[in-house]
C-alpha positions as CSV (number, residue, x, y, z in Angstrom):
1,X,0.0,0.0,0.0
2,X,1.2,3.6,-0.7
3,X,2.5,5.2,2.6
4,X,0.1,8.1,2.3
5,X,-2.9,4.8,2.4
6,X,-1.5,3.9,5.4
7,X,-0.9,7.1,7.1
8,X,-4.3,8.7,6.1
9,X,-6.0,5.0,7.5
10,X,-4.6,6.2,11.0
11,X,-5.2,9.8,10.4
12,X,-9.3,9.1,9.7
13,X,-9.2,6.1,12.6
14,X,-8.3,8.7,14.8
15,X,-10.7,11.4,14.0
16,X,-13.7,8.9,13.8
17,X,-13.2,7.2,17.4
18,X,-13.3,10.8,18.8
19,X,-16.3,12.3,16.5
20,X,-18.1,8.6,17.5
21,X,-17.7,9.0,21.3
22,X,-19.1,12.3,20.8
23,X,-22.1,11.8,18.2
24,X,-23.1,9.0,20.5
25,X,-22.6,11.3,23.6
26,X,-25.0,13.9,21.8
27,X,-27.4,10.7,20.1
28,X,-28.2,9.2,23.6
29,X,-29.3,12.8,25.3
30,X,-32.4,12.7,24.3
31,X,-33.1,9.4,25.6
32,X,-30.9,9.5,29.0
33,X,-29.9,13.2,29.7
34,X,-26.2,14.8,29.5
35,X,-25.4,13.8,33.3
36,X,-21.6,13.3,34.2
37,X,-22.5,9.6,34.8
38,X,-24.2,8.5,31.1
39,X,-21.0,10.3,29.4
40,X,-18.6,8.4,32.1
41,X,-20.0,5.0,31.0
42,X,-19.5,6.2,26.9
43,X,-16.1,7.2,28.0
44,X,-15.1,4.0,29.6
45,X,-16.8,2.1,26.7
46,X,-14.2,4.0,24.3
47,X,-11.2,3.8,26.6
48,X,-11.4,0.5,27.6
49,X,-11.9,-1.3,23.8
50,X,-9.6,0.8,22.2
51,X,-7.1,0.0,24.4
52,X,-8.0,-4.3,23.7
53,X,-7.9,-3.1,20.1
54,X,-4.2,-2.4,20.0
55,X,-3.3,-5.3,21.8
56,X,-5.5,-7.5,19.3
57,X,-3.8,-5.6,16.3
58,X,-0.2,-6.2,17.3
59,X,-0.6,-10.0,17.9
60,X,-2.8,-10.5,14.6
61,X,0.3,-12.9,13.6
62,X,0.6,-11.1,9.7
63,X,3.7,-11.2,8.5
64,X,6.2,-7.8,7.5
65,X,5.1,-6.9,4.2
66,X,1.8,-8.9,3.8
67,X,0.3,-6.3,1.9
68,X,-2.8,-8.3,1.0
69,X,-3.0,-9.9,4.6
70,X,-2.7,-6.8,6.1
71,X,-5.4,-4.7,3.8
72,X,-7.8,-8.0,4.1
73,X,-8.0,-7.6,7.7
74,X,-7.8,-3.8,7.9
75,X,-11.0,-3.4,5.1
76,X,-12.9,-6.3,7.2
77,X,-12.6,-4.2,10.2
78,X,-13.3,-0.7,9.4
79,X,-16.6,-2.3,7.5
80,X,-17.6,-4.0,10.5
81,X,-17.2,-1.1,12.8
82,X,-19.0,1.2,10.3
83,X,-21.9,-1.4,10.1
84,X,-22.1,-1.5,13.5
85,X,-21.8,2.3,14.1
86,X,-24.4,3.2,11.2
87,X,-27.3,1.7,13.7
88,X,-25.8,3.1,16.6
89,X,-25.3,6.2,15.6
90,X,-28.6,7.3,13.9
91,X,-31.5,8.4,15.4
92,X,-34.3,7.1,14.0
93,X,-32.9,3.4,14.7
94,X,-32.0,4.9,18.1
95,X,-35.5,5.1,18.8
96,X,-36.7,1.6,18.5
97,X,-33.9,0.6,20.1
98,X,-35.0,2.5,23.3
99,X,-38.3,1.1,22.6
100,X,-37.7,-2.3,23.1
101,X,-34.7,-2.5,25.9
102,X,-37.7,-0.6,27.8
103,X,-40.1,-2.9,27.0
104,X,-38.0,-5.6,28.1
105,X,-37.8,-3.7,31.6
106,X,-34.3,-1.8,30.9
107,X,-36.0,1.5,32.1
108,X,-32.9,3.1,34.3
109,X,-30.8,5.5,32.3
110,X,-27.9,4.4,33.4
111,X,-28.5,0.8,32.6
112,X,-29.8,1.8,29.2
113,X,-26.6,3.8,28.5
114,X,-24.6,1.0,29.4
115,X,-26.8,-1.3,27.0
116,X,-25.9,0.7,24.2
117,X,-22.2,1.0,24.6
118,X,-22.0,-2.2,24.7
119,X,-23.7,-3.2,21.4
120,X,-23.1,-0.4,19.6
121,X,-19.6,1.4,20.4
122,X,-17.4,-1.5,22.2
123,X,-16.7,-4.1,19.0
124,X,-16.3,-0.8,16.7
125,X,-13.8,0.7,18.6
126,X,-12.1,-2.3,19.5
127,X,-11.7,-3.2,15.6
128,X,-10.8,0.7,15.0
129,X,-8.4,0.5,17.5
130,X,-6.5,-2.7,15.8
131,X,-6.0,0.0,13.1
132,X,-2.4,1.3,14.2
133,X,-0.6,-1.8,15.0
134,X,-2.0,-3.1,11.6
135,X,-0.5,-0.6,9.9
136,X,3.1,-1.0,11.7
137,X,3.0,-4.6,9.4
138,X,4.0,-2.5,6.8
139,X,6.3,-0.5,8.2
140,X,9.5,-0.3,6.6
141,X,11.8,-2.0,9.0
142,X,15.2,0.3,8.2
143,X,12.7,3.5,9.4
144,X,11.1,2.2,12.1
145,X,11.2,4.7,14.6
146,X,10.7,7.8,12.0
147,X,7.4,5.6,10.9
148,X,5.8,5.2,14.6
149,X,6.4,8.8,15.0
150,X,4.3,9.6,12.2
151,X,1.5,7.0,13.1
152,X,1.0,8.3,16.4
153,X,1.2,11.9,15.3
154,X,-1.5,11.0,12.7
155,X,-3.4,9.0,14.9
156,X,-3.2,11.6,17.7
157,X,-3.8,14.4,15.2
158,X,-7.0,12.7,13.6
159,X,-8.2,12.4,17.3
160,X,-8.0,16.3,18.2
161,X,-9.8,17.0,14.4
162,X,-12.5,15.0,15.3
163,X,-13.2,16.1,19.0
164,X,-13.0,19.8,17.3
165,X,-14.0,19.6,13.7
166,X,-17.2,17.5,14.7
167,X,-18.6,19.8,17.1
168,X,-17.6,23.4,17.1
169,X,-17.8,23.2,13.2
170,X,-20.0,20.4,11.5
171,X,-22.7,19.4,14.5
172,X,-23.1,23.4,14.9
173,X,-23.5,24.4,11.1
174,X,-24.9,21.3,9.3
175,X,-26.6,19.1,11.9
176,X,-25.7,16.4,13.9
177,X,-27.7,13.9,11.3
178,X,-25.1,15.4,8.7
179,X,-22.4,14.8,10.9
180,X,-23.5,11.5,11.4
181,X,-23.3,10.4,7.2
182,X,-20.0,12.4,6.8
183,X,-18.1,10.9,9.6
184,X,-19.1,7.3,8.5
185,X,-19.1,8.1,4.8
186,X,-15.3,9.1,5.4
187,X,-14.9,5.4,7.4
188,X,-16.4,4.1,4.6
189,X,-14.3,5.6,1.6
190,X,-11.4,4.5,3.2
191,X,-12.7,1.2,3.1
192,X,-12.8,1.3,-0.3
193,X,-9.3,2.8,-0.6
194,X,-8.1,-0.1,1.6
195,X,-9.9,-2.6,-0.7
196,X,-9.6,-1.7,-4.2
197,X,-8.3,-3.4,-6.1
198,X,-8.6,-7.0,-4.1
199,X,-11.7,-7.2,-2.2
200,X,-14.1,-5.9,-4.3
201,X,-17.2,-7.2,-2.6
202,X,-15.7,-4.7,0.5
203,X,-16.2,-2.0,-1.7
204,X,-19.7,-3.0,-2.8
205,X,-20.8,-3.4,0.9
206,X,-19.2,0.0,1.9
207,X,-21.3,1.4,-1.0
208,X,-24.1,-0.1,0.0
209,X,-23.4,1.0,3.8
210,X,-23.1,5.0,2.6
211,X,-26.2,4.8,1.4
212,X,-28.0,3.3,4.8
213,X,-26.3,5.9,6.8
214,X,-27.6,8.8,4.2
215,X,-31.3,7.0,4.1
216,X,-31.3,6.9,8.1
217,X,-30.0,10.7,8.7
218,X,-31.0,12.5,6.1
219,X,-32.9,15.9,6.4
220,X,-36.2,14.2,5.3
221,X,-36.3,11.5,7.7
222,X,-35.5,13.8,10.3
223,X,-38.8,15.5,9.5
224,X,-40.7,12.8,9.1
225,X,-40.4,12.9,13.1
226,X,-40.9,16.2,13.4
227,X,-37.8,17.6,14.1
228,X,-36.9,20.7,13.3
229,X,-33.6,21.6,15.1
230,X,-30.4,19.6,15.7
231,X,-27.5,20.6,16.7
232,X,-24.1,20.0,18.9
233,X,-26.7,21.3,22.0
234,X,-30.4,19.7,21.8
235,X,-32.5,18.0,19.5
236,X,-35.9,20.1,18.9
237,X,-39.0,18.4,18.0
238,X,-42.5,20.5,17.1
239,X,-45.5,18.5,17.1
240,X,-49.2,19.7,16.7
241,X,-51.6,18.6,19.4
242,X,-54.4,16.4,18.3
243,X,-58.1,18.1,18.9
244,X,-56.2,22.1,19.8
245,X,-55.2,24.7,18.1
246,X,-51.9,23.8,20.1
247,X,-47.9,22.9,19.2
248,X,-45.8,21.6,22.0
249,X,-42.1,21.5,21.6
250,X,-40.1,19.0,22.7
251,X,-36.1,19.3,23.6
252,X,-34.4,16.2,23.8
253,X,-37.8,14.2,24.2
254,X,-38.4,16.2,27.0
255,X,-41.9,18.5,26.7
256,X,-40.5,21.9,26.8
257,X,-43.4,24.4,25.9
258,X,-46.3,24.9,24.9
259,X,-48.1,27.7,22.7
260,X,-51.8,27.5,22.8
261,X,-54.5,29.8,20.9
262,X,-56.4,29.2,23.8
263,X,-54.9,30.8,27.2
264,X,-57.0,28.4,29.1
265,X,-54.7,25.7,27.4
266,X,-50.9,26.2,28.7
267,X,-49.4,24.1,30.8
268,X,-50.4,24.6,34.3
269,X,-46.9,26.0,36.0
270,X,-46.4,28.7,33.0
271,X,-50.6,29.8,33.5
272,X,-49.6,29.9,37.4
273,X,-46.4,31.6,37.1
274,X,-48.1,34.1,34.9
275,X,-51.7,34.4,36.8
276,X,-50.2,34.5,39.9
277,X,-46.5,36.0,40.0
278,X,-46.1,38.1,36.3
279,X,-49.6,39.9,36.8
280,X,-49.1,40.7,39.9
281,X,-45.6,42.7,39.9
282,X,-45.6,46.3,40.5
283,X,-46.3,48.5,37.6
284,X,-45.1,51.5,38.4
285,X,-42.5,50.6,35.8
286,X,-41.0,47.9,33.4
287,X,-39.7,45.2,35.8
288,X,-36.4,43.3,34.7
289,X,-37.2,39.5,34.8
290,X,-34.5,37.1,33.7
291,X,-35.6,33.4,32.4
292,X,-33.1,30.7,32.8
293,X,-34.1,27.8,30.3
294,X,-35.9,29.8,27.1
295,X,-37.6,26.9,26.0
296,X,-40.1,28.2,23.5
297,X,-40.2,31.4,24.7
298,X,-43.6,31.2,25.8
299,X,-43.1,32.7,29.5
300,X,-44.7,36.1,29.1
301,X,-45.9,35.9,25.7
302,X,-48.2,38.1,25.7
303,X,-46.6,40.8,28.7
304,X,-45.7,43.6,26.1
305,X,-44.5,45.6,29.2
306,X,-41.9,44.3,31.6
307,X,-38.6,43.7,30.1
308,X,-37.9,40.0,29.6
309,X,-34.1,38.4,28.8
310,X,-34.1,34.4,28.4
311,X,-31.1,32.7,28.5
312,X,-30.7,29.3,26.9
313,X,-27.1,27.2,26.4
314,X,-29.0,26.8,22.8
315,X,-28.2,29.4,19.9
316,X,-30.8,28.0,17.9
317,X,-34.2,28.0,19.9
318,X,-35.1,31.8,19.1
319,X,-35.0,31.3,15.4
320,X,-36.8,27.7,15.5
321,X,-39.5,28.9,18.1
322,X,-40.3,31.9,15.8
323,X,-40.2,29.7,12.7
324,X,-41.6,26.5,13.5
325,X,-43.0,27.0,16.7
326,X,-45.0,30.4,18.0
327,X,-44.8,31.3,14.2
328,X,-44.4,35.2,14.9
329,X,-41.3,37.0,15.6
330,X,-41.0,37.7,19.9
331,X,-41.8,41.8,20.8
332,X,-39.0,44.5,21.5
333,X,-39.6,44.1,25.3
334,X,-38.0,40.3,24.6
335,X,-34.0,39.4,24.2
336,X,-32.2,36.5,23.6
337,X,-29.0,35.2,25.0
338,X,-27.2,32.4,24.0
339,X,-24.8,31.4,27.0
340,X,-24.7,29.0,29.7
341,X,-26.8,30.4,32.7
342,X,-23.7,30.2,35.3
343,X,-21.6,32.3,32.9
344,X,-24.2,34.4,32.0
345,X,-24.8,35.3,36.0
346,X,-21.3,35.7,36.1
347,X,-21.4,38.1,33.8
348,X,-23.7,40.1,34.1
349,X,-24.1,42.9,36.3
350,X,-27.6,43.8,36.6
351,X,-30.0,43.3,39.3
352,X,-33.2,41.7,38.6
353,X,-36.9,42.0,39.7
354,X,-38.0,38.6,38.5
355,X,-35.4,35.0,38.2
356,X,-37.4,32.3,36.8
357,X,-35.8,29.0,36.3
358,X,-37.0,27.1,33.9
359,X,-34.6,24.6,33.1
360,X,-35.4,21.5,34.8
361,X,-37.8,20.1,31.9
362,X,-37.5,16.1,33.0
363,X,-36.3,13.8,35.4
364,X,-33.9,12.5,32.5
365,X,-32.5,15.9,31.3
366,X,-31.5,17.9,34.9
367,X,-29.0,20.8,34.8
368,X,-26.3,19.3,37.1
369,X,-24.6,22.3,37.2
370,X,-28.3,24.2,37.9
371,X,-29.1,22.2,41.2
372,X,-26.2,23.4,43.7
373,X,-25.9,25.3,46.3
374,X,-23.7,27.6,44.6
375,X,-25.8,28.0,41.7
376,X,-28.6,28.8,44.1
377,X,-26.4,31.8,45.7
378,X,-25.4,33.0,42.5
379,X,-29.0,33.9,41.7
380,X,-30.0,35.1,45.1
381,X,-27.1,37.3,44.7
382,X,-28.6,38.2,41.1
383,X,-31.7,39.7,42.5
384,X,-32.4,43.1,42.8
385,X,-33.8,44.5,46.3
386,X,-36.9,43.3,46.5
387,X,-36.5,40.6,43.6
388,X,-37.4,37.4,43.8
389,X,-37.4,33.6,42.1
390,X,-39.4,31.2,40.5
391,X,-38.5,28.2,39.9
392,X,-40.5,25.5,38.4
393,X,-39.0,21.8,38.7
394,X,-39.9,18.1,37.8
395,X,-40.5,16.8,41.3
396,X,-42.2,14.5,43.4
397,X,-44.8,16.5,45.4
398,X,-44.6,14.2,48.4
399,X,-40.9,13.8,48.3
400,X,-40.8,10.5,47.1
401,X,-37.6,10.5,45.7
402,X,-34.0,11.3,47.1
403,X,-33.9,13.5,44.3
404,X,-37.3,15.6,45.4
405,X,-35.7,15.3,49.3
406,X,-32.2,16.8,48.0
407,X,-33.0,19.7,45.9
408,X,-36.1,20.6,48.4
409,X,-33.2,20.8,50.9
410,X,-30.7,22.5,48.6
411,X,-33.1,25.2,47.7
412,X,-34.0,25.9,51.3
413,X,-30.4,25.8,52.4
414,X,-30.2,29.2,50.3
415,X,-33.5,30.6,50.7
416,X,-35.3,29.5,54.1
417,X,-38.6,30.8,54.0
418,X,-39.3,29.7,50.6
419,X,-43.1,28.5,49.2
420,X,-44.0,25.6,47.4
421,X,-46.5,25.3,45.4
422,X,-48.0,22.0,43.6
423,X,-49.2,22.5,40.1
424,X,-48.9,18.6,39.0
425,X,-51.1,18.4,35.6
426,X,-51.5,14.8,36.1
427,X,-51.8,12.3,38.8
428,X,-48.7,11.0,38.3
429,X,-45.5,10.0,40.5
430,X,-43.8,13.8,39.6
431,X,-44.9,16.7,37.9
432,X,-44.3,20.5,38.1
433,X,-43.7,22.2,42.0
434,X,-43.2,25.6,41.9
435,X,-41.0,27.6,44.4
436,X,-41.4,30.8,45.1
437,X,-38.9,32.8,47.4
438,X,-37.6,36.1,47.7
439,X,-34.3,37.8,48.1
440,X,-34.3,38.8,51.8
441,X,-33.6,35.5,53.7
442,X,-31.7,37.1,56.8
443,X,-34.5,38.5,58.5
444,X,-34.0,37.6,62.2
445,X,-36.7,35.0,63.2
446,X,-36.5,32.2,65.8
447,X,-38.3,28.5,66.7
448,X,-41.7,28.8,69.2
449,X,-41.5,26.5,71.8
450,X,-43.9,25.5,75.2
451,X,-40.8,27.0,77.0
452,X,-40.4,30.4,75.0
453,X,-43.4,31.7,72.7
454,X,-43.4,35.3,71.4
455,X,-45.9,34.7,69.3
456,X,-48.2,37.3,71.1
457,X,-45.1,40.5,69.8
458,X,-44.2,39.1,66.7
459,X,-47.8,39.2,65.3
């Protein structure tokens, strides 16, 4: 094989194991969240077979300078791995896949994620990872050391490309489904390098492989399920709702928002929030509220006079929502920030009359970074005198859940005299609690007791 076949076979083995651990990192959030725990397990599930992989490949038993031994085995495996990677790594097969380990009662996120990496991302990186070793059977002996320089530059270089180029460039300007067919579409030509002339029936099935991946990802099929937005951050779906002049969109199968013709129609936390908190601010002038979590910018719709700034991690949900999903463009009194909402508090200056969190859309899906203490500070220390917050979370009302117990006690850690309120649309195990608190939480106060009751001054 030409020395540029071999290097550019580590280059591109390189840059797809990093631009797979991160499309499958983006492809599962939808069905298990972003938590530091799903990713760990993807992580480990990259690590760990690539590391088998170039054991394997250095003890394949080729001899120096078996050209056709060495392409035989090197086209076998990079068309395995794509195969494999090609379901894995596409969304609509993603979904069925789901379907079914929770129908056979795999319903914990973290035993899901750990479902998938097995099937879908161990066995291809182990066989990408037999890729360099491979390669070093046709090393010419009298350059050895020049030659594994250059591989593990290449391989090393490829890597960094596709942890950068994938994200930052391709998931953020052409779609994570596009990023999908032209990471395994370059697998798959060099497949077809590696096997031309020889193993022509390698090249037929890598063929026929480029066209799976393009009929599985493509723009059409996306929209067949109603999505509308997909990039490096969230998938956005926008769905009408059967019987209502309604749309509800969905981030990351999560139900984000809701716009409704009819008022009497929105979700019960936003008509509470606004019914009970919005309408009834002071209005002796424009009040400065700040929404964490912009959703479909539904939060205020129709307030035309307070002065609303959403923040959302997201730089596409203000041009979907006013496209696909409210279908009108938000008023002047509305702004739009794209930037995560710790950096954005860190940031910014201002003080502000209203904070309502909104970004805790499903128990899958949490913020971790949005459920500390600290964060909790920060936006106490974000309010204006007077100011308060309103945050609206996925809970169990009766604290059935560590979860509920935790973040019930995290909240009040920062803001003791805090209100609850229960706005649960259904009757099931969690729904939507509402907290309401305000900025002044040092007020001197003490505990009655049989012993020592003021009760009779402090009324």
């Amino acid at each position: 094989m030409p020395p540029f076949l071999l290097l550019a076979a580590v280059a591109i083995e390189g840059y797809v194991v990093l631009a797979a651990e991160l499309l499958a990192i983006r492809q599962l959030t939808p069905f298990v969240g972003t938590g530091t725990d799903t990713i760990a397990i993807v992580i480990a599930a990259v690590l760990l077979p690539l590391a088998f992989g170039y054991e394997a490949g250095g003890r394949a038993g080729l001899k120096a300078g078996d050209e056709d031994a060495v392409r035989r085995r090197l086209s076998r495996n990079l068309l395995a791995a794509a195969a494999i990677l090609v379901v894995g790594l596409s969304h609509p097969t993603l979904v069925a896949f789901f379907e079914t380990i929770a129908g056979l009662g795999i319903r914990h996120r973290l035993a899901q994620t750990a479902v998938y990496a097995t099937l879908f991302l161990a066995l291809p990186v182990y066989l990408l990872g037999q890729t360099v070793p491979l390669v070093g059977f046709c090393a010419p002996r009298a350059d050895l050391p020049r030659f594994t320089g250059h591989v593990l530059f290449l391989s090393t270089l490829g890597s960094f490309l596709g942890s950068i180029v994938s994200t930052l460039v391709l998931m953020a300007f052409w779609g994570v489904h596009n990023t999908v067919i032209l990471t395994l579409s370059l697998l798959l030509v060099l497949v077809a390098l590696v096997s031309w002339p020889v193993h022509r029936r390698h090249v037929a099935a890598a063929a026929g492989l480029v066209l799976c991946v393009a009929a599985f990802n493509n723009g059409g099929a996306l929209e067949r399920l109603g999505i509308v937005g997909n990039n490096q951050y969230s998938q956005v779906k926008v769905v009408p709702v059967p019987g209502e002049a309604s749309r509800l969109m969905i981030i990351n199968n999560s139900l984000s928002s809701k716009f409704a013709a009819d008022p009497a129609r929105r979700f019960p936390y936003v008509a509470f929030i606004e019914d009970e908190i919005l309408k009834r601010l002071p209005a002796d002038r424009p009040q400065r509220i700040l929404v964490i979590g912009a959703g479909g910018f539904t939060m205020g719709l129709a307030d035309a006079v307070n002065r609303y700034t959403f923040v959302d991690i997201d730089p596409s949900l203000k041009a979907i929502s006013e496209e696909h999903f409210l279908r009108q463009a938000l008023g002047p009194n509305k702004t739009f920030v794209a930037e995560p909402a710790r950096a954005f508090l860190r940031r910014n200056g201002e003080p502000w009359d209203l904070v309502v969190l909104d970004a805790y859309s499903s128990g899958n899906d949490i913020p971790q970074d949005l459920v500390t203490r600290e964060w909790f500070q920060a936006v106490r220390a974000a309010l204006a005198p007077g100011g308060a917050v309103v945050m609206n979370v996925i809970a169990s009302p009766a604290f059935a859940d560590r979860f509920s117990r935790s973040l019930d006690a995290t909240i009040r850690s920062v803001f003791p005299f805090v209100s609850r309120q229960i706005v649960l649309g259904s009757s099931g195990p969690t729904g939507n609690v509402v907290y309401l608190a305000f900025g002044r939480q040092d007020r001197p106060h003490e505990v009655y007791t049989d012993d020592r009751n003021r009760v009779f001054l402090d009324r």
